[in-house]
PAGU-542135 format. One record per atom (N, C-alpha, C, O, CB): x, y, z; atom name; residue in three letters. Coordinates in steps of 0.05 Angstrom, whole numbers. Glycine has a CB too. Example, Ala and Ser with C-alpha at 12.3 -4.5 7.8 and 13.67 -1.06 7.14 Angstrom:
% residues 2
{rec {264,-114,156},'N','ala'}
{rec {246,-90,156},'CA','ala'}
{rec {264,-66,156},'C','ala'}
{rec {285,-66,169},'O','ala'}
{rec {226,-89,181},'CB','ala'}
{rec {257,-45,142},'N','ser'}
{rec {273,-21,143},'CA','ser'}
{rec {258,1,157},'C','ser'}
{rec {268,23,161},'O','ser'}
{rec {282,-12,114},'CB','ser'}
END
This chain:
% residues 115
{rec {257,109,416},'N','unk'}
{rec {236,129,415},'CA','unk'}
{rec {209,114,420},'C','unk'}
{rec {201,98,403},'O','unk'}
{rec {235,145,388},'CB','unk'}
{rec {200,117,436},'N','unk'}
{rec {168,107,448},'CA','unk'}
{rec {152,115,432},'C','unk'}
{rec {153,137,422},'O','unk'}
{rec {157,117,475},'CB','unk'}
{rec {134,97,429},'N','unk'}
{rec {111,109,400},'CA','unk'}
{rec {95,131,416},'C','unk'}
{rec {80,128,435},'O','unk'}
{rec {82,79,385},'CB','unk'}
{rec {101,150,407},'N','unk'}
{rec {82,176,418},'CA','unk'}
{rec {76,181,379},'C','unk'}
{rec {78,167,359},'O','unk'}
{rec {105,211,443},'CB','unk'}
{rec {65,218,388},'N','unk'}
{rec {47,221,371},'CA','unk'}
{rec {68,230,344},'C','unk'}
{rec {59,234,321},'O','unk'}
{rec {23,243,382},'CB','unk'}
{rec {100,232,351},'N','unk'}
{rec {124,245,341},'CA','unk'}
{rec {125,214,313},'C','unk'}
{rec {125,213,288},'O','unk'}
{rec {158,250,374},'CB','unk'}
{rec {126,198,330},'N','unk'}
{rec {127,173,318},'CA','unk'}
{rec {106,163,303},'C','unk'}
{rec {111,155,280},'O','unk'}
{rec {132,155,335},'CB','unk'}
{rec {85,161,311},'N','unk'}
{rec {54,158,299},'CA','unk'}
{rec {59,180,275},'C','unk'}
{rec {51,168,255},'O','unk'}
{rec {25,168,324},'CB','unk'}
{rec {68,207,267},'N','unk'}
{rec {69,222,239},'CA','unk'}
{rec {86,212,225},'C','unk'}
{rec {85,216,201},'O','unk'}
{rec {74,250,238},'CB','unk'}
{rec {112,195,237},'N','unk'}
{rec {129,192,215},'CA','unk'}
{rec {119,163,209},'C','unk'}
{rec {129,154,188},'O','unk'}
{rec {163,196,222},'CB','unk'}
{rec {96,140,225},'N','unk'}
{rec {97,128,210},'CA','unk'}
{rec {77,129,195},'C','unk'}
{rec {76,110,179},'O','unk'}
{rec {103,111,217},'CB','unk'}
{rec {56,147,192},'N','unk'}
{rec {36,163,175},'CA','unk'}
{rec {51,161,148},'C','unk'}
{rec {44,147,129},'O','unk'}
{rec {30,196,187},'CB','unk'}
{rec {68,174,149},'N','unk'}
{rec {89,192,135},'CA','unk'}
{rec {101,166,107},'C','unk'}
{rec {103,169,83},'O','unk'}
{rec {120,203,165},'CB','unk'}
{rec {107,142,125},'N','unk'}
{rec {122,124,110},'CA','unk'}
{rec {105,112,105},'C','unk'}
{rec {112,104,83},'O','unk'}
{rec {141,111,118},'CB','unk'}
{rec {81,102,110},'N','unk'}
{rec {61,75,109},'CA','unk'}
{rec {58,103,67},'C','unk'}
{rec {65,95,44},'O','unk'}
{rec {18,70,150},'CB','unk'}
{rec {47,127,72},'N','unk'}
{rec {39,140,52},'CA','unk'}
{rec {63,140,24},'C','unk'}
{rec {60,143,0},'O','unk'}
{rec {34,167,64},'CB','unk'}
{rec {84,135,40},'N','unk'}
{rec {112,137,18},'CA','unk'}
{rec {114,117,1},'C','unk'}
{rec {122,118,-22},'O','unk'}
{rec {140,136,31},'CB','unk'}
{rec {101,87,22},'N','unk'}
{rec {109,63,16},'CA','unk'}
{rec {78,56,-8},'C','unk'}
{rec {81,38,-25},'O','unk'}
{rec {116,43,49},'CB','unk'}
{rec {59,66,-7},'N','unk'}
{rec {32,65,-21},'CA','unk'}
{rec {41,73,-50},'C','unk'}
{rec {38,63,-73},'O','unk'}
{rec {8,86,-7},'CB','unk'}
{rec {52,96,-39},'N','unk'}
{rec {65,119,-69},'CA','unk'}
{rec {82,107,-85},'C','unk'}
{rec {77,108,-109},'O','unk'}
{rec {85,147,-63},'CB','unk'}
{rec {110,90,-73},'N','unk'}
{rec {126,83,-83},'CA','unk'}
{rec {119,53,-100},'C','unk'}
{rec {127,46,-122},'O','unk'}
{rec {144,85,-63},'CB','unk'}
{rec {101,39,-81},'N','unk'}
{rec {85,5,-93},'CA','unk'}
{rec {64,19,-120},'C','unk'}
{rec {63,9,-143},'O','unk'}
{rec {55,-17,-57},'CB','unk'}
{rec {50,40,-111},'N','unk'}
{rec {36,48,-145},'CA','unk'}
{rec {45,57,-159},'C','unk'}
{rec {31,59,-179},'O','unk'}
{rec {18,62,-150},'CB','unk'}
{rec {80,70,-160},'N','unk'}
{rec {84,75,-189},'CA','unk'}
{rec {106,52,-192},'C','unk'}
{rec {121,53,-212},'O','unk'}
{rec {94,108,-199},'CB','unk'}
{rec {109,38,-178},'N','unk'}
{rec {124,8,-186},'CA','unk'}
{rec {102,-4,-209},'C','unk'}
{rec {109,-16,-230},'O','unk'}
{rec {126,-18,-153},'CB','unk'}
{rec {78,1,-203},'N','unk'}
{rec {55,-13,-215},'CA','unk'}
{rec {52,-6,-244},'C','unk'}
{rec {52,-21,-263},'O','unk'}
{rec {31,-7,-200},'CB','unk'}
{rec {48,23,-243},'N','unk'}
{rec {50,41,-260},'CA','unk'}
{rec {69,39,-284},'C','unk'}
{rec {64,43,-308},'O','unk'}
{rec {55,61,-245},'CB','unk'}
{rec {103,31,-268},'N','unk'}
{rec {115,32,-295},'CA','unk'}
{rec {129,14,-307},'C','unk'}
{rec {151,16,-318},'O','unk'}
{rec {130,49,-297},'CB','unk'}
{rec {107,-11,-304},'N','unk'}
{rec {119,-37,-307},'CA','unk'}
{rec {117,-46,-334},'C','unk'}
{rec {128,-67,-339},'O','unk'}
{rec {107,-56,-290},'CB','unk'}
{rec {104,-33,-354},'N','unk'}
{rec {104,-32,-379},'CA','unk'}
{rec {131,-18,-393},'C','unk'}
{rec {141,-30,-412},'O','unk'}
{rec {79,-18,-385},'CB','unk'}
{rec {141,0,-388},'N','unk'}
{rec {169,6,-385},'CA','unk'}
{rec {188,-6,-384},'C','unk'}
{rec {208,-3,-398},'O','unk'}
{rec {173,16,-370},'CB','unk'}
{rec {185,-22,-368},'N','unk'}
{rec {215,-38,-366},'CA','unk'}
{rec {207,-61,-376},'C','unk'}
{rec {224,-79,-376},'O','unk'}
{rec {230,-43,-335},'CB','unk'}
{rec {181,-68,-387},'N','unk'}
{rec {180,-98,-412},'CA','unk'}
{rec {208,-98,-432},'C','unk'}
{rec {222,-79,-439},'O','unk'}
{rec {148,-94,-438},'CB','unk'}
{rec {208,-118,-436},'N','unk'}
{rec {226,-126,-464},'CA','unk'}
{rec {221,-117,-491},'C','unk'}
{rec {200,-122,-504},'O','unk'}
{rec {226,-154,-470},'CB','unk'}
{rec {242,-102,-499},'N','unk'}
{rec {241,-76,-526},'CA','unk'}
{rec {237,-105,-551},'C','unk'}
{rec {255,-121,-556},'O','unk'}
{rec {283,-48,-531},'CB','unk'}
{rec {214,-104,-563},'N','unk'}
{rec {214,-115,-584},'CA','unk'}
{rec {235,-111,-603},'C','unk'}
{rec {244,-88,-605},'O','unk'}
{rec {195,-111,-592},'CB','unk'}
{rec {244,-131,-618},'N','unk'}
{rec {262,-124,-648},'CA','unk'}
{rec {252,-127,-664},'C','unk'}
{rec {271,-126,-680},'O','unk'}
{rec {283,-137,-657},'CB','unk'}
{rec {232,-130,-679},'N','unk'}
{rec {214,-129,-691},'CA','unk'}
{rec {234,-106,-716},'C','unk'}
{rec {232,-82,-712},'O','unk'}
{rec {186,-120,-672},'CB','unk'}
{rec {246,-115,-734},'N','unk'}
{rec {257,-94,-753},'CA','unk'}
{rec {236,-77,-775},'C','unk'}
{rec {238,-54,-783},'O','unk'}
{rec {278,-110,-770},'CB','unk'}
{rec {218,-96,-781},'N','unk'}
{rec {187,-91,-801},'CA','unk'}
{rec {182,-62,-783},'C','unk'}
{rec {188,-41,-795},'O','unk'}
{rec {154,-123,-798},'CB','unk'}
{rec {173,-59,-761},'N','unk'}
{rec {157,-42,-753},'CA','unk'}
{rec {167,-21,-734},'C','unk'}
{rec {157,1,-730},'O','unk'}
{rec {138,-54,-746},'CB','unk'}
{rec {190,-33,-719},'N','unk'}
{rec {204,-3,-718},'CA','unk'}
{rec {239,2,-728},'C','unk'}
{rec {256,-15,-729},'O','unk'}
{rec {200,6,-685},'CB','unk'}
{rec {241,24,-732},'N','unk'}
{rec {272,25,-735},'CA','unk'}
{rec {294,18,-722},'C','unk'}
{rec {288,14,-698},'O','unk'}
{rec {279,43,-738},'CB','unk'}
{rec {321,15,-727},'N','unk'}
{rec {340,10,-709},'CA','unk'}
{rec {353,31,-677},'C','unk'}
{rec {360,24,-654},'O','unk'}
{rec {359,8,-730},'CB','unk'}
{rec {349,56,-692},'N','unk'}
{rec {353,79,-680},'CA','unk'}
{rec {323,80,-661},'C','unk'}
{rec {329,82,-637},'O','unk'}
{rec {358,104,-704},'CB','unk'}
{rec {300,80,-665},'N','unk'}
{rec {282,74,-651},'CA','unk'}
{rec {288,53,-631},'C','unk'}
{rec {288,58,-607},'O','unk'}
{rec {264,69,-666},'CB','unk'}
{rec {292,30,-641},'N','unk'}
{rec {293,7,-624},'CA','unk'}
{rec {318,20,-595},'C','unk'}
{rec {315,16,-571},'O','unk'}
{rec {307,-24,-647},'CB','unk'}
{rec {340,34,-607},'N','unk'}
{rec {360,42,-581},'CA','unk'}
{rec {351,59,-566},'C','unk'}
{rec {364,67,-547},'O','unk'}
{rec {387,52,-587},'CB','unk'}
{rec {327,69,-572},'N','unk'}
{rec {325,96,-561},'CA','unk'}
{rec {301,74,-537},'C','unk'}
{rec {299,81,-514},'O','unk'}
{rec {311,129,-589},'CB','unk'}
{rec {290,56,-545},'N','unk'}
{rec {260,45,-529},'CA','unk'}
{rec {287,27,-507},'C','unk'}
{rec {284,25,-483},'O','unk'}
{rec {229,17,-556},'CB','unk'}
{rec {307,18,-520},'N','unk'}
{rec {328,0,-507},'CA','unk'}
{rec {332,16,-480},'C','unk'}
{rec {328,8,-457},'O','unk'}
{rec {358,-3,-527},'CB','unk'}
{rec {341,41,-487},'N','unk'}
{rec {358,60,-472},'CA','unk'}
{rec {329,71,-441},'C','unk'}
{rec {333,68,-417},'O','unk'}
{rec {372,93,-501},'CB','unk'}
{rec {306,81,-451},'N','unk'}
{rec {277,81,-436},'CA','unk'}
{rec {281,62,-419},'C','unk'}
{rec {287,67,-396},'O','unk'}
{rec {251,76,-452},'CB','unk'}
{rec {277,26,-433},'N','unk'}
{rec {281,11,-421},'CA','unk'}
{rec {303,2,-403},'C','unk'}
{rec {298,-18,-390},'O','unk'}
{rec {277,2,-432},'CB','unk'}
{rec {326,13,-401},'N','unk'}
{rec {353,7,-387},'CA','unk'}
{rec {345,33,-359},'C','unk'}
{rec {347,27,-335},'O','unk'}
{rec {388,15,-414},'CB','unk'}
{rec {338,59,-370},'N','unk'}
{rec {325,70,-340},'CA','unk'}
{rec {303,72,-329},'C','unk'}
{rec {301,88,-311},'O','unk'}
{rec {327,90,-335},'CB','unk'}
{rec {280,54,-339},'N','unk'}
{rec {271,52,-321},'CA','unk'}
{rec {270,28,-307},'C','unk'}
{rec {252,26,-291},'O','unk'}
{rec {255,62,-323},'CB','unk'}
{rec {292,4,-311},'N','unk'}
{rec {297,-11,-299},'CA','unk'}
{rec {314,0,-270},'C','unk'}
{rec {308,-5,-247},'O','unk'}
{rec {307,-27,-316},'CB','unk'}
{rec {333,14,-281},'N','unk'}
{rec {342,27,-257},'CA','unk'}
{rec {329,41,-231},'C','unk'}
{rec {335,38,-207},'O','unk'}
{rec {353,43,-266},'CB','unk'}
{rec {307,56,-244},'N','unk'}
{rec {291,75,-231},'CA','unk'}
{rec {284,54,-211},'C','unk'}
{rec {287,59,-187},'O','unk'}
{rec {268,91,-249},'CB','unk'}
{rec {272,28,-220},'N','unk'}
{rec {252,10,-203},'CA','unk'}
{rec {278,-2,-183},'C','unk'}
{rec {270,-4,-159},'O','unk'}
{rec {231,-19,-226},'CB','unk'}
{rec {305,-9,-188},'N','unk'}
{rec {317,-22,-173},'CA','unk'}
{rec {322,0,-154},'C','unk'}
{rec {327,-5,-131},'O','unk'}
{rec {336,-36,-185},'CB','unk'}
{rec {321,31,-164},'N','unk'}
{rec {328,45,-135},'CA','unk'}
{rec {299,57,-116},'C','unk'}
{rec {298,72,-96},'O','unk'}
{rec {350,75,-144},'CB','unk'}
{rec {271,42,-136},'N','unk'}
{rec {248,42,-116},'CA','unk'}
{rec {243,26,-96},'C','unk'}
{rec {232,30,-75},'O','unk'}
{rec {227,41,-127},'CB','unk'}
{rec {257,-7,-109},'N','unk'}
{rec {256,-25,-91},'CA','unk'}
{rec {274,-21,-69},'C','unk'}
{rec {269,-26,-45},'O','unk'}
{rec {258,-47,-102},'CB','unk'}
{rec {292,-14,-75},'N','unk'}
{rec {310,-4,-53},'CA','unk'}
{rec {302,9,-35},'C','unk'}
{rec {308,1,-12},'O','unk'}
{rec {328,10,-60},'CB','unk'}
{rec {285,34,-39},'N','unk'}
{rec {276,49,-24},'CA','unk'}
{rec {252,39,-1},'C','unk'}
{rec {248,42,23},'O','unk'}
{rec {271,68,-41},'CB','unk'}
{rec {237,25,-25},'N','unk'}
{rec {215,4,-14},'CA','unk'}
{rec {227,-11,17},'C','unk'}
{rec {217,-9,40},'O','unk'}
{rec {211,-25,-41},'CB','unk'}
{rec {251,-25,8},'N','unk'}
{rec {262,-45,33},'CA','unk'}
{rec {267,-25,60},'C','unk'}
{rec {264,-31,84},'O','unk'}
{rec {295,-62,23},'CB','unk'}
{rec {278,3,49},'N','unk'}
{rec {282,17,78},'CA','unk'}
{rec {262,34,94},'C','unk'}
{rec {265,39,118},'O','unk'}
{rec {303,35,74},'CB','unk'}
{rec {235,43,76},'N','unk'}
{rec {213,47,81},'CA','unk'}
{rec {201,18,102},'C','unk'}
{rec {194,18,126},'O','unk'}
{rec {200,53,53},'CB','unk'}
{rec {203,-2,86},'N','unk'}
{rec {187,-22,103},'CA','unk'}
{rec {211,-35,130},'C','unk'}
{rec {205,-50,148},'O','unk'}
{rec {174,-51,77},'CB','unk'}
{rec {238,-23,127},'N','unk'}
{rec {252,-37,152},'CA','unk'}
{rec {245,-12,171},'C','unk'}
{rec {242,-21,194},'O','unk'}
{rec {290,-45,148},'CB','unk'}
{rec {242,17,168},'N','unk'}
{rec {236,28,186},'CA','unk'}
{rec {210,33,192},'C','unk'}
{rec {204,50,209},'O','unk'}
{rec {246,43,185},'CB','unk'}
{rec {189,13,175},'N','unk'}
{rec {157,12,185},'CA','unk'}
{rec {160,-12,210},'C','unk'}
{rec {141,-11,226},'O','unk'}
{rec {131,0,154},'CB','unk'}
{rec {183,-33,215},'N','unk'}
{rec {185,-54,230},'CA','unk'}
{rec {203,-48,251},'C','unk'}
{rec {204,-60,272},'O','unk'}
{rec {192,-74,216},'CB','unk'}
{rec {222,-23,241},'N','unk'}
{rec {227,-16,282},'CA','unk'}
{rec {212,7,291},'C','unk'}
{rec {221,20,310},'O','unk'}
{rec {263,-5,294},'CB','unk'}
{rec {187,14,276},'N','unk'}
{rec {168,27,291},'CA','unk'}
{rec {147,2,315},'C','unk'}
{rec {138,6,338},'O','unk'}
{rec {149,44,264},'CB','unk'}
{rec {145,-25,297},'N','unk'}
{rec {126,-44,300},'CA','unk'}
{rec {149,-51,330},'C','unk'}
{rec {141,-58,352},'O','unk'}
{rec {119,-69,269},'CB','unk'}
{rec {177,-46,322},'N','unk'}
{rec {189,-71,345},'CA','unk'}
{rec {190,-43,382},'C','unk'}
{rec {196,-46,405},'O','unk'}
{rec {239,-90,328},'CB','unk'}
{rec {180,-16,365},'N','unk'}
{rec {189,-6,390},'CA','unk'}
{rec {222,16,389},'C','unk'}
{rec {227,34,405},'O','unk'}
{rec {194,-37,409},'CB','unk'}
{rec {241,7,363},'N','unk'}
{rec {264,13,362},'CA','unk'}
{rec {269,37,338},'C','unk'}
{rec {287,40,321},'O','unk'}
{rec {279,-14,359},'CB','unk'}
{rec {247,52,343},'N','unk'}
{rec {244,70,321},'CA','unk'}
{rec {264,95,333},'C','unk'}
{rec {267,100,357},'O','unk'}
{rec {210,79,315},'CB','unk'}
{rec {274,106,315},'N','unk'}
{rec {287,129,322},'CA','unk'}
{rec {322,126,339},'C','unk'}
{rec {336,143,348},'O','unk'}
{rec {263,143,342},'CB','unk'}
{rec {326,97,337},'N','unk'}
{rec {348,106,350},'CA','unk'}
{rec {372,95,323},'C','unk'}
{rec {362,85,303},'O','unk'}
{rec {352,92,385},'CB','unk'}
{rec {397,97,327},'N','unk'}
{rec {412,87,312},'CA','unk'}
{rec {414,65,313},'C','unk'}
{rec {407,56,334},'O','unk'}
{rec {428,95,311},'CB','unk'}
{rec {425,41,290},'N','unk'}
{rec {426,18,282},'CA','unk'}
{rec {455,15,291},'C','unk'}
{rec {460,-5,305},'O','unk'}
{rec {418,14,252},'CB','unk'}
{rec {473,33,283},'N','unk'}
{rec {504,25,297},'CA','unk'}
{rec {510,32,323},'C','unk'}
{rec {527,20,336},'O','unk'}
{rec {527,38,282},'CB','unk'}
{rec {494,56,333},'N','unk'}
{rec {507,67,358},'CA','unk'}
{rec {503,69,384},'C','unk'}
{rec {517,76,402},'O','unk'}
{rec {508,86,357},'CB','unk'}
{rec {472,57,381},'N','unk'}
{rec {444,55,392},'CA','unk'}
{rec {424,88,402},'C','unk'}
{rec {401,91,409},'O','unk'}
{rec {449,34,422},'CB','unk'}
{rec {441,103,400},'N','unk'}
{rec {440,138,398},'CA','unk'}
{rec {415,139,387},'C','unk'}
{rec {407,123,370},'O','unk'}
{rec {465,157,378},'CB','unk'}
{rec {396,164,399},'N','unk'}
{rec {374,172,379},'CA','unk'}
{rec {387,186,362},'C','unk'}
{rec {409,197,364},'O','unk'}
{rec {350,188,390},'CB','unk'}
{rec {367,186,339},'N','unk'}
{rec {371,193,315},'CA','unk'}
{rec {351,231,306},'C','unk'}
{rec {332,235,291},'O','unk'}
{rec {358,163,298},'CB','unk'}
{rec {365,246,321},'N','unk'}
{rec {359,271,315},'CA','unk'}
{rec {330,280,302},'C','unk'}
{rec {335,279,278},'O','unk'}
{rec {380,277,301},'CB','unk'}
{rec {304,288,304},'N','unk'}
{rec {288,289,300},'CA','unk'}
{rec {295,306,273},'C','unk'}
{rec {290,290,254},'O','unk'}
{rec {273,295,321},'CB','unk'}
{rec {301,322,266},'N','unk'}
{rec {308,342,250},'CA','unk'}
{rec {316,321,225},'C','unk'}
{rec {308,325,202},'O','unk'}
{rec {332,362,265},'CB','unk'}
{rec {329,305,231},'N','unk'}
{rec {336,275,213},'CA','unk'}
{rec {324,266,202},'C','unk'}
{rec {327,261,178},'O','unk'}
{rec {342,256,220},'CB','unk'}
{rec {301,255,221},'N','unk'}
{rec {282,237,217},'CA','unk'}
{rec {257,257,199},'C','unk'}
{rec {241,246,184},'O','unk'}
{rec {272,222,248},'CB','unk'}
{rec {259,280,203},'N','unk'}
{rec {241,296,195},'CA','unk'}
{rec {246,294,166},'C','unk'}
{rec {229,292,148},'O','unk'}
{rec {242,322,207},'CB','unk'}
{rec {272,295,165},'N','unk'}
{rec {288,297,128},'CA','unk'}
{rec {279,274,118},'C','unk'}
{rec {262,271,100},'O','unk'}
{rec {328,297,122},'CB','unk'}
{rec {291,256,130},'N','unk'}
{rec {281,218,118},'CA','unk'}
{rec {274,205,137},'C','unk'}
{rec {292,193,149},'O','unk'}
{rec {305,196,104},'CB','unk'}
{rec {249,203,147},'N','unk'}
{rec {236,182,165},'CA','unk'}
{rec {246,154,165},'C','unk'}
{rec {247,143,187},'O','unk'}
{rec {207,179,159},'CB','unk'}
{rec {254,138,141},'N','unk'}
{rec {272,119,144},'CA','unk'}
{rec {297,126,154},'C','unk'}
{rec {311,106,158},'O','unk'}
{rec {274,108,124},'CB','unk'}
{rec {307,146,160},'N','unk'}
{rec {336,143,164},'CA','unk'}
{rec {334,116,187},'C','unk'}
{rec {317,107,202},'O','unk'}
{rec {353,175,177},'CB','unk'}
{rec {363,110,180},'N','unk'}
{rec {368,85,200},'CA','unk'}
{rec {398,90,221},'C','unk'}
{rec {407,79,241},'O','unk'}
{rec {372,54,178},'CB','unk'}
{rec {403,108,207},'N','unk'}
{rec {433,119,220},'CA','unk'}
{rec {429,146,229},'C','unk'}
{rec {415,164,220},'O','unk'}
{rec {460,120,198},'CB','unk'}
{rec {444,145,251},'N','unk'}
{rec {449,184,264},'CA','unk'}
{rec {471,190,252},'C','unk'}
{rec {490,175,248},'O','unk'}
{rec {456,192,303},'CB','unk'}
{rec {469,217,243},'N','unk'}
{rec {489,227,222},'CA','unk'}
{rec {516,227,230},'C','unk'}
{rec {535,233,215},'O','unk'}
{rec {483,254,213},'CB','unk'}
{rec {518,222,250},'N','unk'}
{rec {554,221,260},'CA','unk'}
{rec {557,186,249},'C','unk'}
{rec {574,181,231},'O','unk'}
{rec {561,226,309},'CB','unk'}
{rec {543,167,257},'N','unk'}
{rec {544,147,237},'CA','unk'}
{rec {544,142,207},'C','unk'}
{rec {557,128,191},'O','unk'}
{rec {530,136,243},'CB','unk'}
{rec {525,159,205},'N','unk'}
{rec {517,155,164},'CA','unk'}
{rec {547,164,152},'C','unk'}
{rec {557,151,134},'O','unk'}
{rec {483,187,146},'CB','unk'}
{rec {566,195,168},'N','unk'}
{rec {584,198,163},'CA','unk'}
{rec {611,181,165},'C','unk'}
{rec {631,187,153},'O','unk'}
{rec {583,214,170},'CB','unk'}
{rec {608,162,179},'N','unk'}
{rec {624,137,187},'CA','unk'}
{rec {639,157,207},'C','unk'}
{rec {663,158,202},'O','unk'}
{rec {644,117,162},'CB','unk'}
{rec {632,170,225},'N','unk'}
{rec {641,180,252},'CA','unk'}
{rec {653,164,278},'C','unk'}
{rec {673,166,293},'O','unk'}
{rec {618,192,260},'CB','unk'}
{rec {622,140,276},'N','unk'}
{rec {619,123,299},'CA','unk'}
{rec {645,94,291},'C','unk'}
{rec {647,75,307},'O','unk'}
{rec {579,113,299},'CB','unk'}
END
């Protein structure tokens, strides 16, 4: 897909996703600090409950960073020119697709393991 103006919104689209996604990485990094044990000042049942906070939003961040890497791999086949087509098939990747997830990286006959 040739950078036209189709391509220029989706990478509008992601550069904005990828801003969103890096500020509440920022945001909830107090969250996933290390749950004091501190028994004096808070309870046990407390402590599992800050444990358990802490156990998702560690998660949360490993499936932001995740998201982060495919945001920024499809900000770099906008940069290389290779935006919009498939990664396995070399097929464009259905606008209607890209409309759903601008990162997609697969055409859905691939994502389905079709190809």
């Amino acid at each position: 897909m040739a950078k036209d103006e189709t391509s220029t919104a989706f990478e509008k689209a992601l550069r904005a996703e990828l801003d969103e996604l890096r500020a509440q990485s920022e945001t909830s990094a107090q969250s996933r600090a290390p749950v004091t044990l501190d028994q004096q000042s808070v309870g046990r049942l407390s402590r599992m409950d800050a444990m358990q906070a802490q156990a998702m939003a560690q998660a949360t961040e490993r499936r932001r960073l995740s998201r982060i890497k495919q945001v920024e791999a499809a900000l770099k086949r906008i940069e290389d020119g290779e935006y919009g087509y498939c990664l396995t098939c070399g097929e464009e990747i259905e606008a209607k697709r890209l409309a759903t997830d601008p990162a997609a990286p697969l055409c859905i006959g691939c994502s389905r393991g079709g190809n």
